[in-house]
N, CA, C and O atoms as a GROMACS GRO file, in nm:
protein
  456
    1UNK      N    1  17.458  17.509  13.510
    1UNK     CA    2  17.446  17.370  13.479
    1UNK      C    3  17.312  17.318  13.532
    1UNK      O    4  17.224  17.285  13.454
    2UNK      N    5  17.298  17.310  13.653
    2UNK     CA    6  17.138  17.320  13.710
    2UNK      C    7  17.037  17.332  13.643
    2UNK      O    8  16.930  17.271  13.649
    3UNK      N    9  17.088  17.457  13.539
    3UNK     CA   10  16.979  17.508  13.440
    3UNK      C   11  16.927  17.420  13.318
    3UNK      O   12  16.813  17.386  13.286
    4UNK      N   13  17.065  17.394  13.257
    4UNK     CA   14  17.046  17.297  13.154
    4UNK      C   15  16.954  17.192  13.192
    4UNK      O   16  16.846  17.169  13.138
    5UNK      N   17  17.022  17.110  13.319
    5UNK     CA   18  16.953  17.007  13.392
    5UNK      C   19  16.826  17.002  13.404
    5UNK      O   20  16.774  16.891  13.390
    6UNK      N   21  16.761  17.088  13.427
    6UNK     CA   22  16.648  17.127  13.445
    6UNK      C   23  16.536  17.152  13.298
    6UNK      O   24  16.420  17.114  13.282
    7UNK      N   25  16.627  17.231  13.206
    7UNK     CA   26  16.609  17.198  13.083
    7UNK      C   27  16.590  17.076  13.028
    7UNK      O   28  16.482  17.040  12.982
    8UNK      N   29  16.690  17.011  13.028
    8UNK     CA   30  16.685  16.852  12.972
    8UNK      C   31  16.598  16.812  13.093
    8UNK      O   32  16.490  16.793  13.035
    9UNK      N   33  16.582  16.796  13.179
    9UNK     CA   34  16.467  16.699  13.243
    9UNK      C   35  16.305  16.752  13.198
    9UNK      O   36  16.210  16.674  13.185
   10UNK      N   37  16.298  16.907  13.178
   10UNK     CA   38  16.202  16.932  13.101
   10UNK      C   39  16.133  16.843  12.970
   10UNK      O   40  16.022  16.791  12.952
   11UNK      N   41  16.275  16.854  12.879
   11UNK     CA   42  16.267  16.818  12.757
   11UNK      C   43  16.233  16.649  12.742
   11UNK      O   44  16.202  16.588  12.639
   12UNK      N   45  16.246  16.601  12.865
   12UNK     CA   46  16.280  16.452  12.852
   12UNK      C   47  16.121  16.408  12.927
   12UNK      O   48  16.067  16.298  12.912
   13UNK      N   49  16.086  16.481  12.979
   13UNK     CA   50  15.965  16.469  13.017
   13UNK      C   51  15.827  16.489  12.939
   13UNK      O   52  15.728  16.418  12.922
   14UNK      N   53  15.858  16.596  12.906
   14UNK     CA   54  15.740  16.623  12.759
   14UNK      C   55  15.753  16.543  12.596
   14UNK      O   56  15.676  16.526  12.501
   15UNK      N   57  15.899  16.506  12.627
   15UNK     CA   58  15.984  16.370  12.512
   15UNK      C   59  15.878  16.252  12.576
   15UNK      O   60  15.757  16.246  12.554
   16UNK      N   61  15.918  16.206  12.619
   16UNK     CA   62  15.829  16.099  12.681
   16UNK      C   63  15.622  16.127  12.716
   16UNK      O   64  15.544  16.032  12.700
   17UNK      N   65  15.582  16.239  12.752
   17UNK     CA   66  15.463  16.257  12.743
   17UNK      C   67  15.444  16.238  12.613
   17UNK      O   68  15.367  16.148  12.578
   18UNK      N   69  15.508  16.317  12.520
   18UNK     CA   70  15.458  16.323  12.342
   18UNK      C   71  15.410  16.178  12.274
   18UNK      O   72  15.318  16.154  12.197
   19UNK      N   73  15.539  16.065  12.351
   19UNK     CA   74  15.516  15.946  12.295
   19UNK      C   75  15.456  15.884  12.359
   19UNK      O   76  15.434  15.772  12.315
   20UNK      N   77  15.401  15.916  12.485
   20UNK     CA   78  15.316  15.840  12.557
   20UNK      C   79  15.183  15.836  12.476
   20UNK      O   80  15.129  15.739  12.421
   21UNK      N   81  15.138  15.986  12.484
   21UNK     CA   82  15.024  16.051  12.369
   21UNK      C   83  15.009  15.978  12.220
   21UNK      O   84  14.902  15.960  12.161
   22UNK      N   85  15.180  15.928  12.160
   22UNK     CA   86  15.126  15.920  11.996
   22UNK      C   87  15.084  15.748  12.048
   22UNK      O   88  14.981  15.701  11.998
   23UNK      N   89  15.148  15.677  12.126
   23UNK     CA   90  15.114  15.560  12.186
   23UNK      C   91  14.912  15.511  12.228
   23UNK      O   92  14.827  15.424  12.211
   24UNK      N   93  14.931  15.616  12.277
   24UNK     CA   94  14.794  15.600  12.304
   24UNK      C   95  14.657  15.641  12.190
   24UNK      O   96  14.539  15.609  12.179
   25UNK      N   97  14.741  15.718  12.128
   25UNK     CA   98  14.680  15.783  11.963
   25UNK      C   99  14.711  15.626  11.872
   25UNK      O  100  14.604  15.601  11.817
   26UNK      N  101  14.786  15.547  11.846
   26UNK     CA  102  14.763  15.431  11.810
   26UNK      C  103  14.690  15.306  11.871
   26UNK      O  104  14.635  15.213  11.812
   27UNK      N  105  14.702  15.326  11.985
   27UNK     CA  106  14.626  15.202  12.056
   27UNK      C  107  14.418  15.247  12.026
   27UNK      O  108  14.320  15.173  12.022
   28UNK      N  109  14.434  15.416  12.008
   28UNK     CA  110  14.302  15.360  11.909
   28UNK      C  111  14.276  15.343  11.804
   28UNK      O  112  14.163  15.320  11.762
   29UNK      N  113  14.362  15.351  11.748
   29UNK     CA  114  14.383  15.339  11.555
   29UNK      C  115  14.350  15.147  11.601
   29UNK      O  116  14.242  15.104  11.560
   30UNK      N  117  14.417  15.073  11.659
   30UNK     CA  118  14.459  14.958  11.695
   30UNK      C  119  14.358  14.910  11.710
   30UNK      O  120  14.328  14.807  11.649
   31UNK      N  121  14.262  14.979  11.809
   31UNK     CA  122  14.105  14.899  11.885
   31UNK      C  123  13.990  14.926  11.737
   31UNK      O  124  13.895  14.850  11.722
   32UNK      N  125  14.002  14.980  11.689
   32UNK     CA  126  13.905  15.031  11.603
   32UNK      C  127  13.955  14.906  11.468
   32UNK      O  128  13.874  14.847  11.397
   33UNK      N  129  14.067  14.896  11.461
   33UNK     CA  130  14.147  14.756  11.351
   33UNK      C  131  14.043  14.627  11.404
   33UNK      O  132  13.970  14.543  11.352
   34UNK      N  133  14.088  14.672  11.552
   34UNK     CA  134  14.051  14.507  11.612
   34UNK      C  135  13.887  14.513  11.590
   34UNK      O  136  13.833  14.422  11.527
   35UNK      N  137  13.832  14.592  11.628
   35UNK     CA  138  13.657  14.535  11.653
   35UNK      C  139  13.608  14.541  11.479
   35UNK      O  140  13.507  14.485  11.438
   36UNK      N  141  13.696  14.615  11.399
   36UNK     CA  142  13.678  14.572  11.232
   36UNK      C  143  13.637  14.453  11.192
   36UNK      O  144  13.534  14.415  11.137
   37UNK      N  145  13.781  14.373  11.249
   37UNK     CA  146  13.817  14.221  11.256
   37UNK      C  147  13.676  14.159  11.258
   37UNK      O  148  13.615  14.082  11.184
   38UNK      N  149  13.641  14.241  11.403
   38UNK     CA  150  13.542  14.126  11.517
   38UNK      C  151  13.434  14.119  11.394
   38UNK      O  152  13.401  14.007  11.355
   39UNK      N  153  13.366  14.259  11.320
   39UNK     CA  154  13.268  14.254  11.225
   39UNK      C  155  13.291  14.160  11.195
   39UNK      O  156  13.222  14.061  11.215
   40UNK      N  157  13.437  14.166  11.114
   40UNK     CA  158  13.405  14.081  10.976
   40UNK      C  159  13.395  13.941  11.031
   40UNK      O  160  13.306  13.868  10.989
   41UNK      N  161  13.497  13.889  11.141
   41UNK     CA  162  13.481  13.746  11.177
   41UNK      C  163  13.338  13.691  11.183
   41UNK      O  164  13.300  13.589  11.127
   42UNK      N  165  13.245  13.795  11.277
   42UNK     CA  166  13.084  13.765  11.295
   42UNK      C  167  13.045  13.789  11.179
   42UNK      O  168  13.058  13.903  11.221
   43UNK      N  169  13.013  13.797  11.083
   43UNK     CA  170  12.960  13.802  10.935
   43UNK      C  171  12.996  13.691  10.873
   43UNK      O  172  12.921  13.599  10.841
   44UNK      N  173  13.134  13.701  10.853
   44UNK     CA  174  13.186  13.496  10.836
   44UNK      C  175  13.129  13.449  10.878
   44UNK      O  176  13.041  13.397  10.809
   45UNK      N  177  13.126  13.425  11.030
   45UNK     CA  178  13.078  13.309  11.054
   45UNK      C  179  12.911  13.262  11.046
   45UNK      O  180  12.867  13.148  11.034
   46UNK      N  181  12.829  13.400  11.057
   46UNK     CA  182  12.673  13.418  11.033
   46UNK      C  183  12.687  13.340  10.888
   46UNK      O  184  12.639  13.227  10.881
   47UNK      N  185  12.744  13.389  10.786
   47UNK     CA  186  12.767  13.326  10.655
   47UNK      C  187  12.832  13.192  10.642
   47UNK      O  188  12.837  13.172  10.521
   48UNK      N  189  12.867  13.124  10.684
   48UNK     CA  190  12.965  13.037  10.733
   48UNK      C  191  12.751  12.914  10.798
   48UNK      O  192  12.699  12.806  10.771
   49UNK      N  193  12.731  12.989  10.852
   49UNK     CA  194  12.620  12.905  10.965
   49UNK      C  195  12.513  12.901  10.848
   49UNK      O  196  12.464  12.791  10.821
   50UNK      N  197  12.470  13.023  10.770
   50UNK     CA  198  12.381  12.995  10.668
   50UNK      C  199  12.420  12.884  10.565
   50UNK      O  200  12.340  12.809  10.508
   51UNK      N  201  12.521  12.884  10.554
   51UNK     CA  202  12.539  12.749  10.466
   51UNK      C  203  12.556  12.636  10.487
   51UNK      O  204  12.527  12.543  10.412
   52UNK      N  205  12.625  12.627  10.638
   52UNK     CA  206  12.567  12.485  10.688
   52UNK      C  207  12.458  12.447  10.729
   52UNK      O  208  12.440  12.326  10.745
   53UNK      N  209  12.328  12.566  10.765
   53UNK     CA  210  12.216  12.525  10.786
   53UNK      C  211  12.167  12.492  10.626
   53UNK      O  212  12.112  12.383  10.612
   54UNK      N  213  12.183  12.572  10.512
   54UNK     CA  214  12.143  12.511  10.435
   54UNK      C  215  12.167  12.358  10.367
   54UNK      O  216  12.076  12.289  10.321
   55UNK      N  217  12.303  12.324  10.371
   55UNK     CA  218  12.329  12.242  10.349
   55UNK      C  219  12.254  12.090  10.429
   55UNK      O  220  12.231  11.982  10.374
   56UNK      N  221  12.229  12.127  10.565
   56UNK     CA  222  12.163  12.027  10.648
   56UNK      C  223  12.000  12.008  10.619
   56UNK      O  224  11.928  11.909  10.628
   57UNK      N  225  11.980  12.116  10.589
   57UNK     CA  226  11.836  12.138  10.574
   57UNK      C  227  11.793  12.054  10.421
   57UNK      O  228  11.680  12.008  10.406
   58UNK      N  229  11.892  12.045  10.322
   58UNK     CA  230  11.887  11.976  10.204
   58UNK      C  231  11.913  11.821  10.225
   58UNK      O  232  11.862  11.731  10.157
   59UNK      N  233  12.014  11.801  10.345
   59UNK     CA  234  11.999  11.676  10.349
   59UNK      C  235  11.878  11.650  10.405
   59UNK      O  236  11.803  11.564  10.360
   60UNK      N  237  11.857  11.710  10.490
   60UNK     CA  238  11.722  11.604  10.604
   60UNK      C  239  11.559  11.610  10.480
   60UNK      O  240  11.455  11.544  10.476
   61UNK      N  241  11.613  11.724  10.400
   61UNK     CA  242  11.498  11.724  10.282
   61UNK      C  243  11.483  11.570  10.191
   61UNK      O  244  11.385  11.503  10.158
   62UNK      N  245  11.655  11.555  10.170
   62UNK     CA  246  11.648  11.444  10.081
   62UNK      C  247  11.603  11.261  10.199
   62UNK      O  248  11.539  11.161  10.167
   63UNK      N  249  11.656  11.287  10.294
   63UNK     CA  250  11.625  11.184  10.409
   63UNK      C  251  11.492  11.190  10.416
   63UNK      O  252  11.457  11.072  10.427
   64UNK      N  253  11.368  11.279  10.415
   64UNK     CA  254  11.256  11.275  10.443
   64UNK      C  255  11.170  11.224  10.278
   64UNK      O  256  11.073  11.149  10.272
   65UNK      N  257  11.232  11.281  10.175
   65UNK     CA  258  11.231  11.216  10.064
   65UNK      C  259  11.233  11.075  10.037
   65UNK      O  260  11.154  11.015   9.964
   66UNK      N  261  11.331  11.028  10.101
   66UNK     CA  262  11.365  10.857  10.074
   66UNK      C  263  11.248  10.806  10.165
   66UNK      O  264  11.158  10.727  10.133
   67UNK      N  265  11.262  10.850  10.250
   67UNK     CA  266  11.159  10.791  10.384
   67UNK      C  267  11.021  10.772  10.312
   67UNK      O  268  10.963  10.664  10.305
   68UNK      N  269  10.968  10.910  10.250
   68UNK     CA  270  10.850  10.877  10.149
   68UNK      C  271  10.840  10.767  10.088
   68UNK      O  272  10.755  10.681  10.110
   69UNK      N  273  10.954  10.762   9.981
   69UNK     CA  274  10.972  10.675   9.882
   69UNK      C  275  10.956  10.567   9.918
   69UNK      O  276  10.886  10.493   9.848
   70UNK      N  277  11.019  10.512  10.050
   70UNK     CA  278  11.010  10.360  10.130
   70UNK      C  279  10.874  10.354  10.122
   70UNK      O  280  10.807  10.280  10.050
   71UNK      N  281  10.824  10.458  10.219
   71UNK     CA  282  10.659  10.413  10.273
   71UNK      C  283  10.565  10.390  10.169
   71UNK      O  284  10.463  10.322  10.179
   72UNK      N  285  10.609  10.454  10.063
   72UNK     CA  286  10.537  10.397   9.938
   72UNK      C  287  10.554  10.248   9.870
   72UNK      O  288  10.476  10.157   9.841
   73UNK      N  289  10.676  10.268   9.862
   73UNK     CA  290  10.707  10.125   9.826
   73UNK      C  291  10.616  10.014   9.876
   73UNK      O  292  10.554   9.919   9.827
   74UNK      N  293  10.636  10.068   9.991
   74UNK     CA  294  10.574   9.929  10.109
   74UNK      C  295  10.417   9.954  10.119
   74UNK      O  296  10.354   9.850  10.138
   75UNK      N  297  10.350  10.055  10.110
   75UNK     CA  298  10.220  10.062  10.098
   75UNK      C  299  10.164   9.993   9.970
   75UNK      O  300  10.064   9.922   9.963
   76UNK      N  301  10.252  10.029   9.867
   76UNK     CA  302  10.208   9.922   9.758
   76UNK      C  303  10.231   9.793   9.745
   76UNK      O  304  10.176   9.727   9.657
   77UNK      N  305  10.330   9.732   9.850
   77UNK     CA  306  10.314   9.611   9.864
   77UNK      C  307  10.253   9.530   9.972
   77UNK      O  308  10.264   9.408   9.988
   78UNK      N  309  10.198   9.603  10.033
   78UNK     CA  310  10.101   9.579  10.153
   78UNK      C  311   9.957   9.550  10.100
   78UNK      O  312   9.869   9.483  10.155
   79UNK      N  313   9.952   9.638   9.937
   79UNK     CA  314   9.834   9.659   9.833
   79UNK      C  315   9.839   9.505   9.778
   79UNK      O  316   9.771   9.410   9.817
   80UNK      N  317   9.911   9.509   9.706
   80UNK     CA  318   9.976   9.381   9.629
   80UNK      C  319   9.897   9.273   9.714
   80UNK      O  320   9.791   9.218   9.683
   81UNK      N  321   9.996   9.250   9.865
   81UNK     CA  322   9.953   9.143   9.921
   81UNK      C  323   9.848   9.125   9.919
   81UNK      O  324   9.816   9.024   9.855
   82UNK      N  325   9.736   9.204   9.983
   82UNK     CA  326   9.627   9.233  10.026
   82UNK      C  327   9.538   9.154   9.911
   82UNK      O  328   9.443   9.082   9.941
   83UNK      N  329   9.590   9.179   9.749
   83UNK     CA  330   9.485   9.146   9.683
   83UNK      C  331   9.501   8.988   9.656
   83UNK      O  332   9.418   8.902   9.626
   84UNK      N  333   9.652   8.984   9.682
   84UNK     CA  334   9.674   8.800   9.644
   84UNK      C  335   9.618   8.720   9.738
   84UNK      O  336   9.571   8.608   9.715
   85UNK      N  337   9.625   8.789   9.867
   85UNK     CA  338   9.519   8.710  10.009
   85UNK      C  339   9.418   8.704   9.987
   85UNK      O  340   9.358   8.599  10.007
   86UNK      N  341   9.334   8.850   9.919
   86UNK     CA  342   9.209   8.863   9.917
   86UNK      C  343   9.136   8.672   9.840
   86UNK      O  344   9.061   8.580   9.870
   87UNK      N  345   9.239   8.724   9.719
   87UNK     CA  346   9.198   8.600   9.623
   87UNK      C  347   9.216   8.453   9.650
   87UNK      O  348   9.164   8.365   9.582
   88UNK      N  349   9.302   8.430   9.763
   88UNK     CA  350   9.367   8.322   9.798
   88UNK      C  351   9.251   8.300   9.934
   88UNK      O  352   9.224   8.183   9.964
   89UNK      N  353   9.189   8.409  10.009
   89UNK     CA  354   9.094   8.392  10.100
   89UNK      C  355   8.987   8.340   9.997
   89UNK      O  356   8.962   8.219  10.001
   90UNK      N  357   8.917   8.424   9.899
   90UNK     CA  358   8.825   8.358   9.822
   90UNK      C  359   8.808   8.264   9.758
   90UNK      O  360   8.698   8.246   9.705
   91UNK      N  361   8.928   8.161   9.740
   91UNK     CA  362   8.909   8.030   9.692
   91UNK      C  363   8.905   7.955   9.824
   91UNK      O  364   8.848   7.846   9.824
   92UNK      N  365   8.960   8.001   9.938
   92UNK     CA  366   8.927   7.891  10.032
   92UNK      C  367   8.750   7.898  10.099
   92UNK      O  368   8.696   7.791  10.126
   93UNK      N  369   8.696   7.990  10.113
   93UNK     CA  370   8.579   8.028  10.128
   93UNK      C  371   8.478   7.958  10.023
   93UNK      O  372   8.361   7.937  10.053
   94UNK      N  373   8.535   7.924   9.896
   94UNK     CA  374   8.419   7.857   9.818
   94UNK      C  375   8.433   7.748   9.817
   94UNK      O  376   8.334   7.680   9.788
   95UNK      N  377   8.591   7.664   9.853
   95UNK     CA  378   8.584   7.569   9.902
   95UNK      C  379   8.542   7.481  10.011
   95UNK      O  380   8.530   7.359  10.009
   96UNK      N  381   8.511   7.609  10.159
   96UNK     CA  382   8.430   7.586  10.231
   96UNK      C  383   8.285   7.564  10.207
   96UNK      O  384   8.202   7.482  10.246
   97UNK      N  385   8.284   7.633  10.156
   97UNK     CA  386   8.090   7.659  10.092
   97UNK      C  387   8.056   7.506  10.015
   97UNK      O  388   7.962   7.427  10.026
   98UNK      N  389   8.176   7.505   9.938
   98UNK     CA  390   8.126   7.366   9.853
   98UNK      C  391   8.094   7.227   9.953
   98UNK      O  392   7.998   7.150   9.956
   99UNK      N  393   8.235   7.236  10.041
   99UNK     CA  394   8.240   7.162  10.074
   99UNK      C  395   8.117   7.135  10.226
   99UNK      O  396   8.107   7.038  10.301
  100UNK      N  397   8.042   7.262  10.221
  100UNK     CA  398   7.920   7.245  10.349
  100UNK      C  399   7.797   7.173  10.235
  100UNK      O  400   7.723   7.076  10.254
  101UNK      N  401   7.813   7.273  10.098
  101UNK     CA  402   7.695   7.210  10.057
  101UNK      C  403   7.686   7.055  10.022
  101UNK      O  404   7.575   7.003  10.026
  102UNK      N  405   7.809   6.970   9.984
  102UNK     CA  406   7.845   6.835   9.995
  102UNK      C  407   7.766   6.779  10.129
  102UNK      O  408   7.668   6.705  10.134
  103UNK      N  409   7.824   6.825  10.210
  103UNK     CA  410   7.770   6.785  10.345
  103UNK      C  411   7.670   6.767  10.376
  103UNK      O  412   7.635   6.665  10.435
  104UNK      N  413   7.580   6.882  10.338
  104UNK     CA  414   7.417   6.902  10.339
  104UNK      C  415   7.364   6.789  10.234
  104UNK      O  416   7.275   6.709  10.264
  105UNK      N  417   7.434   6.791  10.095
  105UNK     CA  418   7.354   6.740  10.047
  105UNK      C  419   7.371   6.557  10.084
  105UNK      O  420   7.301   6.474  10.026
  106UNK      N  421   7.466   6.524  10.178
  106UNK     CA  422   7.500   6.392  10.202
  106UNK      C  423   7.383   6.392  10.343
  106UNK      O  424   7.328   6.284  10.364
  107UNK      N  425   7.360   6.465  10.399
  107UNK     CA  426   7.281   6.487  10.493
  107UNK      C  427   7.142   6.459  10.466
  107UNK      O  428   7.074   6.387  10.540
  108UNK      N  429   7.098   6.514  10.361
  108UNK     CA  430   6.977   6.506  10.282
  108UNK      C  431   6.967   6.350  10.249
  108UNK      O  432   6.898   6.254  10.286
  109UNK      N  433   7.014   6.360  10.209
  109UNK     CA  434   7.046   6.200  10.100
  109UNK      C  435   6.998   6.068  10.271
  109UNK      O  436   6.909   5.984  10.293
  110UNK      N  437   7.108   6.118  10.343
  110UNK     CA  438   7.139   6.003  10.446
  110UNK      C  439   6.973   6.034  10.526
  110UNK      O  440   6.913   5.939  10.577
  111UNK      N  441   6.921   6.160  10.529
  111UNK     CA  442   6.790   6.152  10.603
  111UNK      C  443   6.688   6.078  10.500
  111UNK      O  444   6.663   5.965  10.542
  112UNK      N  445   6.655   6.093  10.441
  112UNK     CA  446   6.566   6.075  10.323
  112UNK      C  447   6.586   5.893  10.316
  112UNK      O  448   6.488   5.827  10.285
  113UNK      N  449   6.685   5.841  10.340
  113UNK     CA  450   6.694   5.702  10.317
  113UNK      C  451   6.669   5.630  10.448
  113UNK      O  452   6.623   5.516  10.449
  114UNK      N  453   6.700   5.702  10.565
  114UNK     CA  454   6.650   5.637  10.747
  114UNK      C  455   6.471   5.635  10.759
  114UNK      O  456   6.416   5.598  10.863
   0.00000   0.00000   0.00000
């Protein structure tokens, strides 16, 4: 009986090594699944980041766009103004002028008669 005993504790021991072994024979089937994963997750998400950089990069394109568009706007009406002052300066300037040569010529007039 001893013998058997000895037998079966044999058997139950190398029973249990075997599955320890196929255990550990899956846990790398398992790690090699997992860092698969990890690829593909990091590729997603690299792909995942290229398209939100592109996407941002199109907005701040179109934001720098408008921004143009303003400064134009307004440079041409800075133009605009510029020329309605210009013209609005030049009638007061000949109205000055006229109104010195009036002066002078009342000057003239008023010396010429003392």
């Amino acid at each position: 009986m001893s013998e058997s005993q000895s037998r079966y504790s044999i058997v139950e021991r190398l029973t249990e090594r075997k599955l320890n072994i196929i255990s550990a024979k899956s846990e790398l089937g398992e790690a090699i699944t997992k860092k698969e994963n990890e690829v593909e997750e990091a590729k997603k998400n690299l792909e995942e980041y290229k398209q939100e950089s592109f996407r941002e990069q199109a907005a701040k394109e179109q934001q720098l766009a408008r921004e143009i568009e303003r400064s134009q706007a307004r440079l041409a009406l800075v133009k605009s103004q510029k020329t309605q002052k210009e013209s609005a300066y030049d009638l007061q300037l000949k109205a000055v002028d006229e109104a010195l040569k009036k002066i002078e010529e009342v000057s003239k007039t008023a010396g010429s008669q003392s």
